[in-house]
C-alpha positions, 0 to 999 in steps of 0.5 A: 603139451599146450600148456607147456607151449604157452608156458614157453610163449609167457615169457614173450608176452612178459618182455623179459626172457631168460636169455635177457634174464641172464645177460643181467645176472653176467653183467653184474655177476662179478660186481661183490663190492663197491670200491669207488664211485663208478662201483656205486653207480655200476650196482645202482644202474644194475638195482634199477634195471631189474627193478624197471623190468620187475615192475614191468612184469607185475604191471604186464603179469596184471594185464595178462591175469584179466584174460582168464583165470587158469591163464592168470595162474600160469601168468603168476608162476611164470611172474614168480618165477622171473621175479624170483630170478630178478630178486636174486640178482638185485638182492645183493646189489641191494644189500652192497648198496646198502652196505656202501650207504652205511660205509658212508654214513658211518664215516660221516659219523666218524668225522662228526665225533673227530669234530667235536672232540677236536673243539672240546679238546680246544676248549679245554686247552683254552680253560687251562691257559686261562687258569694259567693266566689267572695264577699269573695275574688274577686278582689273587695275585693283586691281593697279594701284593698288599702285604708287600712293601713298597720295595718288595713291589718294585721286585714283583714288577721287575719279575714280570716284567723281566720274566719269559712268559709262555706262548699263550696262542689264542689269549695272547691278547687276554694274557697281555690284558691281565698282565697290564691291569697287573702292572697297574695296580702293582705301580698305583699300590707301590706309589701308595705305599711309598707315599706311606712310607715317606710319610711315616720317614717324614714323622720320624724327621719331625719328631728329632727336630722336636728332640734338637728342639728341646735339647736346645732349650735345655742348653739354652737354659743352662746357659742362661743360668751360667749367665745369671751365676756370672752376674752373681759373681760380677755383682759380688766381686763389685760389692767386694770392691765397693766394700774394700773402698768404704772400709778403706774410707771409714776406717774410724767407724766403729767397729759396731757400725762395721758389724751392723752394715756387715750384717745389712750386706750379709742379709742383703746378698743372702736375699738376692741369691735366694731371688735368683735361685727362687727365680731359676727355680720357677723357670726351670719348673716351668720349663720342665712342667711344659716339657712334661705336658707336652711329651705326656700330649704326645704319648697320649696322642700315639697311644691313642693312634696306635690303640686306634689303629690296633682296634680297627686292624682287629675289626677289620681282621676276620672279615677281611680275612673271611672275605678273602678266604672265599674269593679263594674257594670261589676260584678253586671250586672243582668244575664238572666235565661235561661232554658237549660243546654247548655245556662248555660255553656255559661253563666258559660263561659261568666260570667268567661270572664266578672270576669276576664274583671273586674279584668284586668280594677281594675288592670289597675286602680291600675297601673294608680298610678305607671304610669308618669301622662300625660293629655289627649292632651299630650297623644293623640299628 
């Protein structure tokens, strides 16, 4: 019966009696979820409570255990026994805690991911306007303008600058770069061509003035020897008359005397045509060997040019071609997904490094036709 007695009084010396004990287990005996920030502090207000007392009934079961042993083991049953009966109300405001804790910071989480797919997403939308652009305006683009003719480089330009670009968004002002640099080489390598072209027009207006030159010539040698042929005739018709008079004055000559100067005459006119026919003959030689002289310089200085221009094209060829052909892999090389924000700015970094590598080896390519052409043996010498 004493023992019962004390084991009633225990819980007065604890501080903590049932009664107490049950006033906290009704007060938070319908809160099973947290719903709102009031829920939260309601289920933290309740877990520091009965934590509070917990303590203090291990500090107080502590300094009752001193007195004596059988009186520390009743004190221990009794601090149990509360303890169990407080840990029974804090557990599940413990475990809703805990459950609202992990709520949050798996929404935290959550929104973290969002993020983070929201900038790749971005970014991926970004490198596609960039390939957009470049297909656009890129230097394969440039290239491929050299083998245009001038007119068909004014169209070019007329088309982009006619033509309805789409909303390029954050790299409009990329995309309107890339357009102007496009413009400017395709005008600079439109006026190349065309000073080519008024070039090669100017040769062919020089080569038909030598033409009219030479036909000129020609008619002016023909009329030369039409006057020659005239004097012939003017000069044998005087010589008629001139003989009709002295016929005419010696009549009494003899007839030999009359042979003798016809023969003298004869002999004088024959010598005379075959003067001016060996004179013609001379000039017209001269003039036809010059002629032939010069056309043979001619054919010999454009066959040379051409066979000149056919041996450095054909040189130039397969480099230029290879050159070319790996800019193009270069820029269709595949590239890898990657996963975090910070591998697509290296890959933002590279692809720029790679972009630029491209358009230095077509330029390079480019330059091969303005350079002297050397064969390899020559080059490495």
């Amino acid at each position: 019966m004493e023992l019962a007695i004390q084991n009633i009084n225990i819980p007065q010396e604890y501080g903590v009696s049932d009664a107490k004990i049950a006033e906290i287990a009704e007060k938070y005996k319908d809160l099973q979820e947290i719903k709102d920030s009031a829920s939260m502090g309601m289920a933290m207000a309740g877990r520091r409570e009965c934590r509070e007392l917990r303590i203090a009934v291990e500090k107080k079961r502590k300094d009752l255990k001193a007195d004596a042993l059988e009186y520390g083991r009743r004190v221990d049953g009794e601090a149990k026994r509360i303890t169990a009966s407080l840990e029974a109300i804090e557990k599940p405001l413990d475990t809703l805690i805990k459950a609202e804790e992990a709520r949050k910071q798996a929404e935290k989480e959550e929104r973290e991911r969002l993020e983070r797919e929201r900038i790749l997403a971005k970014e991926r939308h970004l490198a596609a306007l960039r390939l957009e652009i470049d297909g656009r305006f890129g230097r394969i683009r440039i290239a491929e303008l050299h083998a245009m003719t001038a007119a068909e480089i004014g169209e070019a330009i007329a088309i982009v600058n006619d033509k309805t670009e789409p909303d390029w968004q954050e790299l409009r002002e990329d995309a309107d770069a890339a357009r102007a640099i496009y413009l400017q080489e395709a005008e600079a390598l439109r006026e190349k061509k065309l000073a080519a072209e008024a070039e090669a027009e100017r040769q062919r207006i020089e080569q038909e003035k030598l033409a009219e030159q030479n036909r000129l010539e020609q008619e002016k040698l023909a009329e030369e020897r039409r006057q020659l042929e005239a004097e012939m005739q003017q000069r044998r018709e005087e010589q008629e008359a001139f003989e009709r008079e002295r016929r005419a004055f010696e009549e009494a000559k003899e007839r030999q005397e009359q042979e003798r100067l016809a023969k003298i005459r004869a002999e004088e006119e024959e010598q005379e045509r075959q003067r001016l026919d060996a004179l013609y003959k001379e000039r017209a030689e001269q003039e036809l060997k010059a002629k032939q002289e010069r056309e043979e310089k001619e054919r010999q200085a454009r066959e040379e040019a051409e066979r000149l221009a056919r041996e450095r094209e054909e040189m130039l060829r397969p480099d230029r071609e290879k050159l070319k052909l790996l800019a193009g892999s270069l820029v269709a090389l595949p590239f890898p997904t990657l996963t975090t924000a910070e591998g697509h700015k290296a890959m933002a970094r590279i692809e720029k490094k790679l972009d630029a590598l491209a358009e230095f080896i077509v330029m390079q390519a480019e330059k091969l036709a303005e350079e002297q052409v050397e064969p390899l043996e020559a080059a490495t010498a």
